[in-house]
C-alpha positions as CSV (number, residue, x, y, z in Angstrom):
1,X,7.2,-14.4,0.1
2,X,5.0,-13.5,3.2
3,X,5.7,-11.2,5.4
4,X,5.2,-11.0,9.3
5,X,5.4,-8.1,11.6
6,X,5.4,-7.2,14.9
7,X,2.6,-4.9,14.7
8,X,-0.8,-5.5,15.0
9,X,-2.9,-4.6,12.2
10,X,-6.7,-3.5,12.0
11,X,-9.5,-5.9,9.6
12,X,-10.7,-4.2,6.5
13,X,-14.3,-4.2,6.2
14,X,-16.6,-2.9,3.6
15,X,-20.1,-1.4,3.7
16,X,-22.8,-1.0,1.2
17,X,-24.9,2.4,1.1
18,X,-27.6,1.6,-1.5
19,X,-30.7,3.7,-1.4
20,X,-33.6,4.8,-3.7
21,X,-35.6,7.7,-4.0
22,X,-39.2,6.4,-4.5
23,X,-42.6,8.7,-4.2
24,X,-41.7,11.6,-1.4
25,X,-39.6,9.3,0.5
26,X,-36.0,7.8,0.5
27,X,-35.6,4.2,1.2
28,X,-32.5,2.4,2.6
29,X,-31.5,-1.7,1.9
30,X,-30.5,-2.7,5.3
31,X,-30.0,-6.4,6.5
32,X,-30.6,-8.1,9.8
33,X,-27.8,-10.1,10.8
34,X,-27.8,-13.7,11.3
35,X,-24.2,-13.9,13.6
36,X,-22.8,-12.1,16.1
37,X,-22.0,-9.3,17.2
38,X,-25.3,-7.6,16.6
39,X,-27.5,-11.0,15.8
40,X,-31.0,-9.9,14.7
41,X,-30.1,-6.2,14.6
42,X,-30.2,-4.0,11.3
43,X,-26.9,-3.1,9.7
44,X,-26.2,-2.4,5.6
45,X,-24.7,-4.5,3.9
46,X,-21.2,-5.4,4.0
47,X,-18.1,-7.7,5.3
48,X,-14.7,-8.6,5.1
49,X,-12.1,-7.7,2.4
50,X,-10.9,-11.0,0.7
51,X,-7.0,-10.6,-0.1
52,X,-7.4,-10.5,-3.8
53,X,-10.1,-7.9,-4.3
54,X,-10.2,-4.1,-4.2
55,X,-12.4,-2.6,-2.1
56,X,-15.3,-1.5,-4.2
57,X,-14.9,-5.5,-5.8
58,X,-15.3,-6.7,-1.6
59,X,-18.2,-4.3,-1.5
60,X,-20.3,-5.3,-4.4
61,X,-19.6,-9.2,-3.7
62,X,-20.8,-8.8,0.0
63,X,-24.0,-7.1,-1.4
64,X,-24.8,-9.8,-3.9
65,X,-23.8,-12.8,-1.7
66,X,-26.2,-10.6,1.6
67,X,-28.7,-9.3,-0.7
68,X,-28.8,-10.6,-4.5
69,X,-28.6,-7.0,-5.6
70,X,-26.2,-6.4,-8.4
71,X,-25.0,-2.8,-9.3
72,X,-22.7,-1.8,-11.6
73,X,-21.1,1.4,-10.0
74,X,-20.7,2.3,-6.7
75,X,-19.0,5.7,-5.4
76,X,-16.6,5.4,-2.1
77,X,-17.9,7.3,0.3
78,X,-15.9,7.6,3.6
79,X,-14.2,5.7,5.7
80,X,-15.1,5.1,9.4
81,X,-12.0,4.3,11.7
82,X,-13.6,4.4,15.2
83,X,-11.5,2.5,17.3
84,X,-14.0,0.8,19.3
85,X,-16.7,0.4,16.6
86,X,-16.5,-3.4,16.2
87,X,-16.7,-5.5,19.5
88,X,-14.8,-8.3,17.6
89,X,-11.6,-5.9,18.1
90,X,-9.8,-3.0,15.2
91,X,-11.5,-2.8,12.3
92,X,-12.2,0.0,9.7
93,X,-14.5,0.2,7.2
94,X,-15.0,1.5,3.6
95,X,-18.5,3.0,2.8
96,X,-19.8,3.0,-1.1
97,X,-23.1,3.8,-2.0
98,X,-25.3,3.4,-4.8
99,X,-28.3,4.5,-6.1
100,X,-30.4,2.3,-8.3
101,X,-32.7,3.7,-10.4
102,X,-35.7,1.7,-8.6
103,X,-36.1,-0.2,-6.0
104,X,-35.0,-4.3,-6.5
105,X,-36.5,-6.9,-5.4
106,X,-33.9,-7.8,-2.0
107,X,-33.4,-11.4,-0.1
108,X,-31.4,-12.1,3.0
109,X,-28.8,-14.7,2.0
110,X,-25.7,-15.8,3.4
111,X,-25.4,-14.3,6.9
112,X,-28.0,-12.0,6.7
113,X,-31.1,-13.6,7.5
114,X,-33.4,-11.3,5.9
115,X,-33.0,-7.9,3.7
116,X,-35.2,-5.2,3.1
117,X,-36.0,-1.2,1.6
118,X,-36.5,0.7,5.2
119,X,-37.6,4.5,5.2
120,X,-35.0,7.1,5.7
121,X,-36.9,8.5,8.3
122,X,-37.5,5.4,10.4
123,X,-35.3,2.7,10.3
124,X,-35.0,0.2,12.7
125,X,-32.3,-0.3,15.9
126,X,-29.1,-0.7,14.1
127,X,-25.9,-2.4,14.3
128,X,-22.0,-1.4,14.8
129,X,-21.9,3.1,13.6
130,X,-24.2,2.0,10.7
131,X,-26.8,4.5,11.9
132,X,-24.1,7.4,12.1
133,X,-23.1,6.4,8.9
134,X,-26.7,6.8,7.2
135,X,-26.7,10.5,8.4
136,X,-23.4,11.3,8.2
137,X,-24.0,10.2,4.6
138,X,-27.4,12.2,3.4
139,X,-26.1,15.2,5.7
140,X,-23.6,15.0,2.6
141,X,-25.8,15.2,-0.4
């Protein structure tokens, strides 16, 4: 049986944090988006939670189907409830990160139209908190 309510509810959104430490430097796997909001700006990897998946299952398929990076493990980070952080209305989002051994070969698929390893210490204009989110998560570790 469904239910309805009477309340609204927020969209559930995943976000991938998948970075590498390579030489002196690390390096982030950001997307450009291919839709909007944000069309051609930088975001990580990430989308909307199907109704029969758990979170960290959302967050790996949306990294595969955006990138065609496969990880095994990923560690929830934090989750970012800003009410105004999505222009498409209420949505909060689940961060889990990874960190690969080495850097993988990365492709833009789905709607991403292109992916890529970006330096820590200058990445480009982003999309949505996602920059907030970067710091907010090396301030961490």
């Amino acid at each position: 049986m469904m239910y309805t309510y009477k309340y609204p509810r927020p969209a559930l959104t995943v976000d991938a944090l998948v970075y590498v430490k390579e030489k002196n430097e690390i390096l982030v796997l950001l997307i450009r988006r291919g839709n909007e909001p944000f069309k051609n700006r930088w975001a990580l990897p990430g989308g909307f939670v199907d109704m029969d998946e758990t979170l960290e299952t959302a967050c790996k398929r949306e990294l595969r189907e955006e990138t065609g990076l496969v990880v095994k493990e990923m560690e929830q980070f934090k989750t970012f409830d800003a009410i105004d952080r999505d222009p498409r209305g209420r949505t909060i989002s689940v961060v889990f990160s990874a960190q690969p051994k080495e850097k993988q070969p990365v492709k833009g698929a789905d709607d991403a139209d292109f992916a890529g390893w970006f330096p820590l210490n200058n990445l480009p204009d982003m999309a949505f908190d996602h920059r907030q989110i970067i710091e907010e998560f090396f301030d961490s570790i």
